[in-house]
N, CA, C and O atoms as CSV, one atom per row, in Angstrom:
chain,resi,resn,atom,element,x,y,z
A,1,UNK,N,N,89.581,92.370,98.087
A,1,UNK,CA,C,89.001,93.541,97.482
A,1,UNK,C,C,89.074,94.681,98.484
A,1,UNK,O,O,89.046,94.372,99.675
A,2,UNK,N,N,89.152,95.774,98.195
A,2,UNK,CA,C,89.361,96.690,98.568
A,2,UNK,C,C,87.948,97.316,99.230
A,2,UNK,O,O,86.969,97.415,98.490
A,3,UNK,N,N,87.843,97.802,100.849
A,3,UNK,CA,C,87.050,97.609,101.400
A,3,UNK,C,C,86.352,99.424,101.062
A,3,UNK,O,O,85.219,99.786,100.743
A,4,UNK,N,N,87.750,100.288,101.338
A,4,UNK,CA,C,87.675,101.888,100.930
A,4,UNK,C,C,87.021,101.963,100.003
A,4,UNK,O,O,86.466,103.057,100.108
A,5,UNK,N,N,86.492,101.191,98.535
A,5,UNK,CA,C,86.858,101.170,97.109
A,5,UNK,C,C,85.204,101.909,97.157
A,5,UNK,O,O,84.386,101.614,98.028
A,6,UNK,N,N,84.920,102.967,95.971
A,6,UNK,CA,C,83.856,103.570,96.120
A,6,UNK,C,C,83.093,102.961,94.641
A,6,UNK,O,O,83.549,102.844,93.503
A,7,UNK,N,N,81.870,102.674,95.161
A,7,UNK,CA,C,80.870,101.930,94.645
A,7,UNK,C,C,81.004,101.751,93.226
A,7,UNK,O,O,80.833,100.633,92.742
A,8,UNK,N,N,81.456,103.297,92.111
A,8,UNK,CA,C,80.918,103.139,90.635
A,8,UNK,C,C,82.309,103.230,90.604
A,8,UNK,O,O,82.745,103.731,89.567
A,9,UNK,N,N,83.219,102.859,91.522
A,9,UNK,CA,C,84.257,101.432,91.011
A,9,UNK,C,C,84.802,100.412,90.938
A,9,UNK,O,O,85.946,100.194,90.539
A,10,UNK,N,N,83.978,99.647,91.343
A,10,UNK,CA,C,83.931,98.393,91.410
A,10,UNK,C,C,83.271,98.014,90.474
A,10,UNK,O,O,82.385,98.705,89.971
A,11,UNK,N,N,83.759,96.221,89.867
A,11,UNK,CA,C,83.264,96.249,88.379
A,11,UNK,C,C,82.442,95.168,88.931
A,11,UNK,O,O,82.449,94.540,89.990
A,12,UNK,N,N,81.753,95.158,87.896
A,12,UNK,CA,C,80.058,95.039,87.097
A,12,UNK,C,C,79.893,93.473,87.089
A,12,UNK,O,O,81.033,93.056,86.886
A,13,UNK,N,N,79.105,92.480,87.200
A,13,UNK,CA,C,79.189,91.147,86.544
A,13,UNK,C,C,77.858,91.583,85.488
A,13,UNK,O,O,76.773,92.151,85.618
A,14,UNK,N,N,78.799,90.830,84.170
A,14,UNK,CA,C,77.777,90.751,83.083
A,14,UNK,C,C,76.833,89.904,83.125
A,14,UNK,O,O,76.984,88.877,83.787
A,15,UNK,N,N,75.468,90.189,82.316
A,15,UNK,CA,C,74.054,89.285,82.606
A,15,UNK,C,C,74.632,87.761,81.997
A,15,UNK,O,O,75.469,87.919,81.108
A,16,UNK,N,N,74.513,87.202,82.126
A,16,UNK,CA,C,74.848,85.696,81.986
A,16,UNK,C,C,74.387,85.539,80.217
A,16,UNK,O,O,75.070,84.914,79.406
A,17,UNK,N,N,73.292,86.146,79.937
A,17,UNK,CA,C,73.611,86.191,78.170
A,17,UNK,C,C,74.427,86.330,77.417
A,17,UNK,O,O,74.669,85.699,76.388
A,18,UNK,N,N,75.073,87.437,78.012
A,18,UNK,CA,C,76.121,87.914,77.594
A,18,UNK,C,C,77.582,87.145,77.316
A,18,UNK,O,O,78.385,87.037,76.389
A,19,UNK,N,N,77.409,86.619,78.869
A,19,UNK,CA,C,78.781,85.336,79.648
A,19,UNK,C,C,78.243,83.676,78.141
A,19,UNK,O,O,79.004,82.828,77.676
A,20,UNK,N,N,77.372,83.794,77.980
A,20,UNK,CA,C,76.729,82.533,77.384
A,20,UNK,C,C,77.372,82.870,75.852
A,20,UNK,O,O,77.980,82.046,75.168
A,21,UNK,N,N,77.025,84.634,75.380
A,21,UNK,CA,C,77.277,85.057,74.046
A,21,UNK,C,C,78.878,85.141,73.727
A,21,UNK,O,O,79.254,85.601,72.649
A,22,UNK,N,N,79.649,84.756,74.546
A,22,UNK,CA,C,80.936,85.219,74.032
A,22,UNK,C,C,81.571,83.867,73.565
A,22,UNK,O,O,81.359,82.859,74.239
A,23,UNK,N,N,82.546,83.795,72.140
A,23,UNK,CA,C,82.714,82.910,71.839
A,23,UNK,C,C,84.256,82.107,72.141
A,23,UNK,O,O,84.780,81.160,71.555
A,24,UNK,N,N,84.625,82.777,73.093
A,24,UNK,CA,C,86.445,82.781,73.605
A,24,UNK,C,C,85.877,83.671,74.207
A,24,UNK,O,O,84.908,84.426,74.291
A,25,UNK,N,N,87.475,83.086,74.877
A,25,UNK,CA,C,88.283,84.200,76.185
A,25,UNK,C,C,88.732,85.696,75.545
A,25,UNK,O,O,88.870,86.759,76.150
A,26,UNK,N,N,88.929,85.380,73.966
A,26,UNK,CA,C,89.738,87.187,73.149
A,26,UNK,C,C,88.150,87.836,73.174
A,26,UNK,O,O,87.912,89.034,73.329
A,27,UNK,N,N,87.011,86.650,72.963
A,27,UNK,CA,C,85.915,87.585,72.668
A,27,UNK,C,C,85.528,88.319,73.960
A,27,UNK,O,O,85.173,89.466,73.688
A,28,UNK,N,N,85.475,88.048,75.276
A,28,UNK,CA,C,85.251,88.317,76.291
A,28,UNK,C,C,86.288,89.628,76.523
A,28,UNK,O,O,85.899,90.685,77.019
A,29,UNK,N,N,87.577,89.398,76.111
A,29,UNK,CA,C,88.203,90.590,76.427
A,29,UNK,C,C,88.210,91.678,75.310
A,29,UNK,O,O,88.912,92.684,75.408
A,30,UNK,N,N,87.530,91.471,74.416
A,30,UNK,CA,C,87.097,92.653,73.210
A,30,UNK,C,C,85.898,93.394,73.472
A,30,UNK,O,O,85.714,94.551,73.093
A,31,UNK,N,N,84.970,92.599,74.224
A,31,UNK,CA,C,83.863,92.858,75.005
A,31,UNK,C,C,84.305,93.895,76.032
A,31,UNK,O,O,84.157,95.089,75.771
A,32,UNK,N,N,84.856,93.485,77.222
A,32,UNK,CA,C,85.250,94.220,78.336
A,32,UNK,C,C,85.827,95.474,77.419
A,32,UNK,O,O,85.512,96.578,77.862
A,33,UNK,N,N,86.476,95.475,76.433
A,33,UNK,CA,C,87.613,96.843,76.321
A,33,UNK,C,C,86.504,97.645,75.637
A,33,UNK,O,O,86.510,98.844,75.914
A,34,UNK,N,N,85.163,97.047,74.453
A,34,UNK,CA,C,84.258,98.233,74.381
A,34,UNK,C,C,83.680,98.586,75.475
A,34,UNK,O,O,83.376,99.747,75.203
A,35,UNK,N,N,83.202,98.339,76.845
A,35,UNK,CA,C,82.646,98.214,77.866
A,35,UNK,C,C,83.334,99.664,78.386
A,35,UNK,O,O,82.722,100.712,78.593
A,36,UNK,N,N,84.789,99.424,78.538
A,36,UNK,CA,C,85.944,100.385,78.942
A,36,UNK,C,C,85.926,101.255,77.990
A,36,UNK,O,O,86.860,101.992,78.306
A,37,UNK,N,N,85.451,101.693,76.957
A,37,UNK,CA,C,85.561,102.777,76.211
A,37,UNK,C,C,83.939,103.522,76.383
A,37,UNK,O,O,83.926,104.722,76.659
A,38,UNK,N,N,83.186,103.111,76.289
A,38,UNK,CA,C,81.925,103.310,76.848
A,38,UNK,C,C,81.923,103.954,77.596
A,38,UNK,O,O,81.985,105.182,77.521
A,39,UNK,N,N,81.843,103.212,78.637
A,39,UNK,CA,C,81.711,103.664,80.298
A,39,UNK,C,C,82.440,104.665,81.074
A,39,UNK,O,O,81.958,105.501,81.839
A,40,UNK,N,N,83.904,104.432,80.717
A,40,UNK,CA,C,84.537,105.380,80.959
A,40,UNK,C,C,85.447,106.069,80.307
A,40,UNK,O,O,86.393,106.696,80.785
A,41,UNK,N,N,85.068,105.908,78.925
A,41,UNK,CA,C,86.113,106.849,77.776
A,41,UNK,C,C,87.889,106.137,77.667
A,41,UNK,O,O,88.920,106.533,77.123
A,42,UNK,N,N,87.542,104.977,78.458
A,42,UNK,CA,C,89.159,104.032,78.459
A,42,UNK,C,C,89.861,103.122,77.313
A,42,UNK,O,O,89.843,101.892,77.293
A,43,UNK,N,N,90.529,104.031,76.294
A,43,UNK,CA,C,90.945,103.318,75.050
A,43,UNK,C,C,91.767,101.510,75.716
A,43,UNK,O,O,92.094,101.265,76.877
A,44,UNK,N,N,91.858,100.744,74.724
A,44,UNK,CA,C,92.881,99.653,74.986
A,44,UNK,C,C,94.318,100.367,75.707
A,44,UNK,O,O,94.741,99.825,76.728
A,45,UNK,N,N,94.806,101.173,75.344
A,45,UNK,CA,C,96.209,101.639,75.941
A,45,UNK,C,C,95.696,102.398,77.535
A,45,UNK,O,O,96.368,102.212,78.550
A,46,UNK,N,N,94.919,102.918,77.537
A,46,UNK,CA,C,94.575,103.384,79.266
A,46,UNK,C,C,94.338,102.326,79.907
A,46,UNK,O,O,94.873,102.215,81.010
A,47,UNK,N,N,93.309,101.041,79.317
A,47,UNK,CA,C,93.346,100.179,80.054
A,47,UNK,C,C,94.374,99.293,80.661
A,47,UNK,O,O,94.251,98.650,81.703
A,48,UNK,N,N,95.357,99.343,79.907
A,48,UNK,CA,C,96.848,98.424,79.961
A,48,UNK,C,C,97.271,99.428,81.144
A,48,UNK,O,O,97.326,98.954,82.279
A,49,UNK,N,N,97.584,100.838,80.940
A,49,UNK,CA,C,98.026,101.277,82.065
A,49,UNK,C,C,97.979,101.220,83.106
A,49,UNK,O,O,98.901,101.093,83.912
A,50,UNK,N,N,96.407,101.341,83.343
A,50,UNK,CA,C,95.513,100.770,84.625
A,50,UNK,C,C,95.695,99.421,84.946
A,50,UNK,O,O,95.115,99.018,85.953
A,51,UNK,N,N,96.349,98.675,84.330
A,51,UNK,CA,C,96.239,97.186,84.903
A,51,UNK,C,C,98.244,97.118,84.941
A,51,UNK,O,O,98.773,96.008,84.991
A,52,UNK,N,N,99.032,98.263,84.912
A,52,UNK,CA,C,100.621,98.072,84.999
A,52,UNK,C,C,101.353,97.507,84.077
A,52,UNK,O,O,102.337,96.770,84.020
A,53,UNK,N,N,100.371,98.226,83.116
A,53,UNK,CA,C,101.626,96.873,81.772
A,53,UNK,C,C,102.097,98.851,81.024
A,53,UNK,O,O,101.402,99.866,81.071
A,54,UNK,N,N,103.287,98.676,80.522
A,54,UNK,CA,C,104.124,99.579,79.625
A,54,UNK,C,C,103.435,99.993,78.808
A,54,UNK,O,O,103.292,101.203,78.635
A,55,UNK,N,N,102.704,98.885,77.945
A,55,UNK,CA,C,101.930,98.773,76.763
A,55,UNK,C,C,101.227,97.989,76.360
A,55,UNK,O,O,101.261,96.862,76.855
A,56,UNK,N,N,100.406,98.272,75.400
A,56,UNK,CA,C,99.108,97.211,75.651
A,56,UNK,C,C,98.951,95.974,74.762
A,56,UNK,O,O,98.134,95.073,74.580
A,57,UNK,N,N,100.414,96.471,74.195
A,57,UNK,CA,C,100.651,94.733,73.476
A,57,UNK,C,C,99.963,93.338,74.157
A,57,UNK,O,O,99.543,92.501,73.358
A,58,UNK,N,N,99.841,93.080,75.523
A,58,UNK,CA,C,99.394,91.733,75.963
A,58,UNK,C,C,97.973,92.102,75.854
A,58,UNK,O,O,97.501,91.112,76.412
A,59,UNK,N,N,97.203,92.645,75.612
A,59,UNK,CA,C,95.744,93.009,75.747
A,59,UNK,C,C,95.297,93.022,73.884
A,59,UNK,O,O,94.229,92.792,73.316
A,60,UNK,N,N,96.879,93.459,73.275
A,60,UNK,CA,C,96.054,93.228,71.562
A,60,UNK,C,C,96.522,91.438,71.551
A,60,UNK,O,O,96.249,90.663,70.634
A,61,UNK,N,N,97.000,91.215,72.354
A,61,UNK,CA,C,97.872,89.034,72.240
A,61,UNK,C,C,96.304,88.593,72.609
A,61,UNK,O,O,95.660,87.855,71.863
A,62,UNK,N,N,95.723,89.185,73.961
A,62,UNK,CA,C,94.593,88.390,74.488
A,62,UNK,C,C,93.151,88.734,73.950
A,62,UNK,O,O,92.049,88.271,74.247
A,63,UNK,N,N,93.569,89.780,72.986
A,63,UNK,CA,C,91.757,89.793,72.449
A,63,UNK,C,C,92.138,88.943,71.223
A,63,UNK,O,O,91.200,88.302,70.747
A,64,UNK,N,N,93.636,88.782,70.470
A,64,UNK,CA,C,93.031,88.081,69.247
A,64,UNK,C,C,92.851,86.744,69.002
A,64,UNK,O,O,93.693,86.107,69.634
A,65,UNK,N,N,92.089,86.006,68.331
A,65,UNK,CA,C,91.016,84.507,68.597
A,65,UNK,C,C,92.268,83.873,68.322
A,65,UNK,O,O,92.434,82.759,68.821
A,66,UNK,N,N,93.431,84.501,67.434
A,66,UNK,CA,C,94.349,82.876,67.084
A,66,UNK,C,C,95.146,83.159,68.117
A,66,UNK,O,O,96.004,82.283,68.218
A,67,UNK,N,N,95.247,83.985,68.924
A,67,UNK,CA,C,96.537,84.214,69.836
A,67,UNK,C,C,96.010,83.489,71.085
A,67,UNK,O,O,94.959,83.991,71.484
A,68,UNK,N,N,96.531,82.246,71.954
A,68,UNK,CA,C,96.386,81.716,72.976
A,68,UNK,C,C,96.841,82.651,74.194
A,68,UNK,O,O,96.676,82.161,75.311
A,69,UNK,N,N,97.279,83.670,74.135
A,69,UNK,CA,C,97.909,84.709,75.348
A,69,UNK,C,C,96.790,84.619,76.090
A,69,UNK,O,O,95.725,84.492,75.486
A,70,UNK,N,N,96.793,84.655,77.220
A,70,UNK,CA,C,95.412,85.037,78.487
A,70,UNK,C,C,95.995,86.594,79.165
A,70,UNK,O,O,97.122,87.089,79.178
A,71,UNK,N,N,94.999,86.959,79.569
A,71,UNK,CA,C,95.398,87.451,80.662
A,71,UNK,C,C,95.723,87.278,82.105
A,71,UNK,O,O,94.803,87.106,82.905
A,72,UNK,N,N,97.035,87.313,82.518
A,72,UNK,CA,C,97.865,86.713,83.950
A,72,UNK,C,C,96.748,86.623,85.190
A,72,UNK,O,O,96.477,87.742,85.625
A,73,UNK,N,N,96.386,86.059,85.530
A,73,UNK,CA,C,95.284,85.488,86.989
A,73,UNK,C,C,95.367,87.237,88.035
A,73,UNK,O,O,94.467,87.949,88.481
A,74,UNK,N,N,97.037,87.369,88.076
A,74,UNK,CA,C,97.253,88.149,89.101
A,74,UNK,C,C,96.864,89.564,88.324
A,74,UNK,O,O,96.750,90.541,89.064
A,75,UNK,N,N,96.701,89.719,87.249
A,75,UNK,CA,C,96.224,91.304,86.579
A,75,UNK,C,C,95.179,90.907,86.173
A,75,UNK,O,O,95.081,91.250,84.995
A,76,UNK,N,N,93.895,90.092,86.658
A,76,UNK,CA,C,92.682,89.901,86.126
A,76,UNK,C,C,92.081,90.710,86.702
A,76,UNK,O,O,91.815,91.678,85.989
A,77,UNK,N,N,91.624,90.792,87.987
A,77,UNK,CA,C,91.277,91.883,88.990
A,77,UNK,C,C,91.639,93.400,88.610
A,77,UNK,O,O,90.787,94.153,88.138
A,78,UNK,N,N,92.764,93.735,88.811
A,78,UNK,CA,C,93.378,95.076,87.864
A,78,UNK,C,C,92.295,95.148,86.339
A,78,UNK,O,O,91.610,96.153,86.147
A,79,UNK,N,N,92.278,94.247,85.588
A,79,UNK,CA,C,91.965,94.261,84.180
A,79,UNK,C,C,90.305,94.561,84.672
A,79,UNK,O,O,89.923,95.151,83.661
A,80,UNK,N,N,89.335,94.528,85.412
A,80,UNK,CA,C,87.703,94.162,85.657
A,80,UNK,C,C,87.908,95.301,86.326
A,80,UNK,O,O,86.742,95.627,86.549
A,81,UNK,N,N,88.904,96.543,87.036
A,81,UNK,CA,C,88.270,97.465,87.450
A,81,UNK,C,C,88.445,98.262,86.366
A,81,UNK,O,O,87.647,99.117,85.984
A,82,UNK,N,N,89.403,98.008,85.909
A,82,UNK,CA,C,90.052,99.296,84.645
A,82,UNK,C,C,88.038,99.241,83.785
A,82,UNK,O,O,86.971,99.815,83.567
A,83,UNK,N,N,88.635,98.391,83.698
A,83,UNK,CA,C,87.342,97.858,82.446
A,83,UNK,C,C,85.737,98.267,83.164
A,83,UNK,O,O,84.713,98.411,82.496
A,84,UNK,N,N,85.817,98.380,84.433
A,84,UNK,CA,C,84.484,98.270,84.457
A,84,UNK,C,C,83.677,97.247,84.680
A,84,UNK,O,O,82.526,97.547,84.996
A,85,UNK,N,N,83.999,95.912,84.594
A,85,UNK,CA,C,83.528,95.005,83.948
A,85,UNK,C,C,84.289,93.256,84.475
A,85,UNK,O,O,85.506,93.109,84.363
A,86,UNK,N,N,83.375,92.043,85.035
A,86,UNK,CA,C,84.124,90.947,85.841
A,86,UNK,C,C,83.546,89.745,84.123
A,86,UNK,O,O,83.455,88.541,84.361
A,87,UNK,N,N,83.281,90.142,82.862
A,87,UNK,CA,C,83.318,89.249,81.923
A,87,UNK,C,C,83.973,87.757,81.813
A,87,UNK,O,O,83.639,86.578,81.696
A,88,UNK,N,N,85.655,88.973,81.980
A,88,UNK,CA,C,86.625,87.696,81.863
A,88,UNK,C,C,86.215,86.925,82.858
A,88,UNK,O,O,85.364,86.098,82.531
A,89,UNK,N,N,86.571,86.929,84.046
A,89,UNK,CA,C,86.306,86.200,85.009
A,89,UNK,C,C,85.571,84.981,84.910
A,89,UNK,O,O,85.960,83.824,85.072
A,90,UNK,N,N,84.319,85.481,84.585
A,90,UNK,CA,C,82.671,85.034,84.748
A,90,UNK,C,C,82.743,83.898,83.424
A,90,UNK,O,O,81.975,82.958,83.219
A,91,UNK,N,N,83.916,84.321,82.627
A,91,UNK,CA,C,84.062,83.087,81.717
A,91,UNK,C,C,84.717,82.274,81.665
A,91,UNK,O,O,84.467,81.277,80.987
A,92,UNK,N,N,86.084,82.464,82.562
A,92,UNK,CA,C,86.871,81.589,82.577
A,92,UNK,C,C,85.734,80.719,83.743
A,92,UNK,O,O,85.389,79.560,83.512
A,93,UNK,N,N,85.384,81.276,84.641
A,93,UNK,CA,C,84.579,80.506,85.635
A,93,UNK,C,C,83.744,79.108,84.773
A,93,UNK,O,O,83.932,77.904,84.950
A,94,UNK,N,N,82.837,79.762,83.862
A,94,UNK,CA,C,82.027,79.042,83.116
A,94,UNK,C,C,82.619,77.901,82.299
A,94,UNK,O,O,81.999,76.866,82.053
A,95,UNK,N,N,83.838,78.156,81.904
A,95,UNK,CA,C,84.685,77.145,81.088
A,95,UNK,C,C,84.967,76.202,82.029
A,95,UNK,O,O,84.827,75.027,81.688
A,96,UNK,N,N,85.382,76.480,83.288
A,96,UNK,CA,C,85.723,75.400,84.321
A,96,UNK,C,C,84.292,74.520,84.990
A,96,UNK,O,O,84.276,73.456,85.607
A,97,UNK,N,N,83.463,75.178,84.701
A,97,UNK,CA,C,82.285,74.403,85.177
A,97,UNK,C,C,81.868,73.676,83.969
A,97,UNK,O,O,81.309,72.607,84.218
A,98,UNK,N,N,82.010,74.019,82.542
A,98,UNK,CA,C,81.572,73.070,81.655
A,98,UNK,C,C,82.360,71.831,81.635
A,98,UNK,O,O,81.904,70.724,81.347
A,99,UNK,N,N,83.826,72.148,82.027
A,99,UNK,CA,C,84.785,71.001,81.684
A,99,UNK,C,C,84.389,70.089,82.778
A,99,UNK,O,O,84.344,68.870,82.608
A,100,UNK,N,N,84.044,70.780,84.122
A,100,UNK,CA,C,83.625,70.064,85.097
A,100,UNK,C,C,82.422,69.292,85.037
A,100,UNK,O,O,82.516,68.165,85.523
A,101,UNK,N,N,81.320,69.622,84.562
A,101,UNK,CA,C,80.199,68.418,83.958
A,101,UNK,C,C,80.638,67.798,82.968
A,101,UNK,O,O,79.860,66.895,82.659
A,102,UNK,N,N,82.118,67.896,81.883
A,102,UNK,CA,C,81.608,66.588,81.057
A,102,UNK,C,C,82.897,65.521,81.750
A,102,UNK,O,O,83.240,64.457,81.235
A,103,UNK,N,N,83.375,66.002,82.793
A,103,UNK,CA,C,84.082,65.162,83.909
A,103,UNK,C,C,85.482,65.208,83.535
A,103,UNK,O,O,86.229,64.318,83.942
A,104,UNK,N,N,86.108,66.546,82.495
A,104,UNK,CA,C,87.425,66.770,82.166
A,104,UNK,C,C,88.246,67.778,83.222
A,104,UNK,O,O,87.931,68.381,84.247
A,105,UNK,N,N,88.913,67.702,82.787
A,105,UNK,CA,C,90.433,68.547,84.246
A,105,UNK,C,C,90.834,69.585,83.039
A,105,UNK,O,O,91.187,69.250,81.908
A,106,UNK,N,N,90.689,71.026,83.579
A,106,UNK,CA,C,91.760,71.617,82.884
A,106,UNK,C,C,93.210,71.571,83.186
A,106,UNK,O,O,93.556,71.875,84.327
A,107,UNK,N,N,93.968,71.281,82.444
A,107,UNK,CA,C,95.188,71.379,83.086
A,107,UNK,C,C,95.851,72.563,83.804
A,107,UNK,O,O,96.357,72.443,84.920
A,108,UNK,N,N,95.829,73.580,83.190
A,108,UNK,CA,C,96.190,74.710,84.129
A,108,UNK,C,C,95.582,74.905,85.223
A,108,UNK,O,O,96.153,75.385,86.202
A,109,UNK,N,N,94.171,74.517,85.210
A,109,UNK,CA,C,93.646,74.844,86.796
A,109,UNK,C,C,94.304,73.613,88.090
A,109,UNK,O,O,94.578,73.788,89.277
A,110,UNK,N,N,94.407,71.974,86.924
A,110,UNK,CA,C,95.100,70.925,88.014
A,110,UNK,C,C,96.362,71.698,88.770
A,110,UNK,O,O,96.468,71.769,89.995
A,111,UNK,N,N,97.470,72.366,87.640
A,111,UNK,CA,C,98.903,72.638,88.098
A,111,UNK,C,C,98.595,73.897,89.346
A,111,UNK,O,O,99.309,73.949,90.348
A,112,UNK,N,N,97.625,74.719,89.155
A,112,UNK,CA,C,97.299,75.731,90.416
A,112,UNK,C,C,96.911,74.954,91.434
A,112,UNK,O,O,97.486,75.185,92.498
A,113,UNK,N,N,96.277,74.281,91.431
A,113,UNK,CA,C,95.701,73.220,92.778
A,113,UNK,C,C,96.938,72.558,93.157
A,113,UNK,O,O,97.388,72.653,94.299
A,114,UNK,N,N,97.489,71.906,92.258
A,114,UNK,CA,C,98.824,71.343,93.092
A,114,UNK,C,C,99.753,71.799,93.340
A,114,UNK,O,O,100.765,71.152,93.611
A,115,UNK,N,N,99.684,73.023,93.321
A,115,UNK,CA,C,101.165,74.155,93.550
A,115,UNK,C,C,100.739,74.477,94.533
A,115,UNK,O,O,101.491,74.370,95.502
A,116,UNK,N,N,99.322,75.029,94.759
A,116,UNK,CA,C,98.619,75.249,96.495
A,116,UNK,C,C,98.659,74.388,96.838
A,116,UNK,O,O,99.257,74.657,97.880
A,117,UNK,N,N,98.473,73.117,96.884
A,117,UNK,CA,C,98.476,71.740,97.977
A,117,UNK,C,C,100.202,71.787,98.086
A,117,UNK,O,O,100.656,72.124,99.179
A,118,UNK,N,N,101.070,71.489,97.092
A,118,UNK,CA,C,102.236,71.969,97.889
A,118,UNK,C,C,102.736,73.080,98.847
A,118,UNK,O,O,103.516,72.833,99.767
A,119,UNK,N,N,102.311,74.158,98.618
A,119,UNK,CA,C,103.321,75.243,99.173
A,119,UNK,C,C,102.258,74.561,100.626
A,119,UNK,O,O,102.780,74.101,101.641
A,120,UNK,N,N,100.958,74.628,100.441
A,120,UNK,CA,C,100.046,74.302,101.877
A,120,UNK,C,C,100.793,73.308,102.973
A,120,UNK,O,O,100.908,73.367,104.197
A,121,UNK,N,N,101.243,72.378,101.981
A,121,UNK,CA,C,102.279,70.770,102.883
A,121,UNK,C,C,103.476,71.463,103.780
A,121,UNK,O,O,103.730,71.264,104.968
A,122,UNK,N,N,104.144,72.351,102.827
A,122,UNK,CA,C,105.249,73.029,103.494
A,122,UNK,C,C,105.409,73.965,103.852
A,122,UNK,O,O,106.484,74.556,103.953
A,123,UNK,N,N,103.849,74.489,104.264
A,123,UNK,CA,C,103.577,75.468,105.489
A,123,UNK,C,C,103.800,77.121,104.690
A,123,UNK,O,O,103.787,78.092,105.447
A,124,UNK,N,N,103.935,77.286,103.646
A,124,UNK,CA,C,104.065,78.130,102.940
A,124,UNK,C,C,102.799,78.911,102.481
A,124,UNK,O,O,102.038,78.344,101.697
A,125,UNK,N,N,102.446,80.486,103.021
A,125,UNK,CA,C,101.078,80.757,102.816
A,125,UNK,C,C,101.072,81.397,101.162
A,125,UNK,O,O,102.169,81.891,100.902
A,126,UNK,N,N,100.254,81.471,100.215
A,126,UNK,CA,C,100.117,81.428,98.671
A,126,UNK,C,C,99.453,82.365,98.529
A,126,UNK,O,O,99.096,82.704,97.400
């Protein structure tokens, strides 16, 4: 994180009601984008800008409930300042801790762990 970065921009963690109230990952990011229109007058297409996408096609893929699109790990950060707002985050977090008490593996989080334990073996920094 950016150490320069001035205070009312850096984003927000939502009250945990909120993190509890969302019903998906699209709902969390439909959340954040009213958050971003709110707060700082940031339609869906400013926000895409702010996070380096052309257009905000991947942001209408990741708010809608049948569309499995996420938003990319490496433009999540980008996506929580645009927005205002660490939602997504705070939910994907929460999904990994539920799967983690009923003693399940997400798979995408296994294949990140073992792509870092590799590149780590062969001295490769990630």
């Amino acid at each position: 994180m950016r150490t320069d970065a001035n205070q009312s921009e850096m984003p927000l963690d939502a009250p945990i009601s909120v993190v509890l109230a969302c019903r998906s990952e699209a709902d969390a990011v439909q959340r954040c984008l009213n958050i971003a229109l709110r707060r700082y007058g940031r339609d869906q297409q400013a926000v895409a800008a702010l996070c380096g996408w052309k257009s905000d096609s991947c942001l209408s893929e990741a708010k809608r409930e049948s569309n499995k699109r996420r938003i990319p790990n490496l433009r999540l950060h980008r996506f929580a300042v645009a927005t205002g707002c660490n939602l997504v985050s705070q939910f994907r977090e929460l999904e990994r801790a539920k799967a983690a008490a009923k003693g399940l593996h997400i798979q995408r989080d296994e294949c990140a762990r073992d792509a870092e334990l590799c590149l780590a073996a062969w001295g490769i920094a990630a």
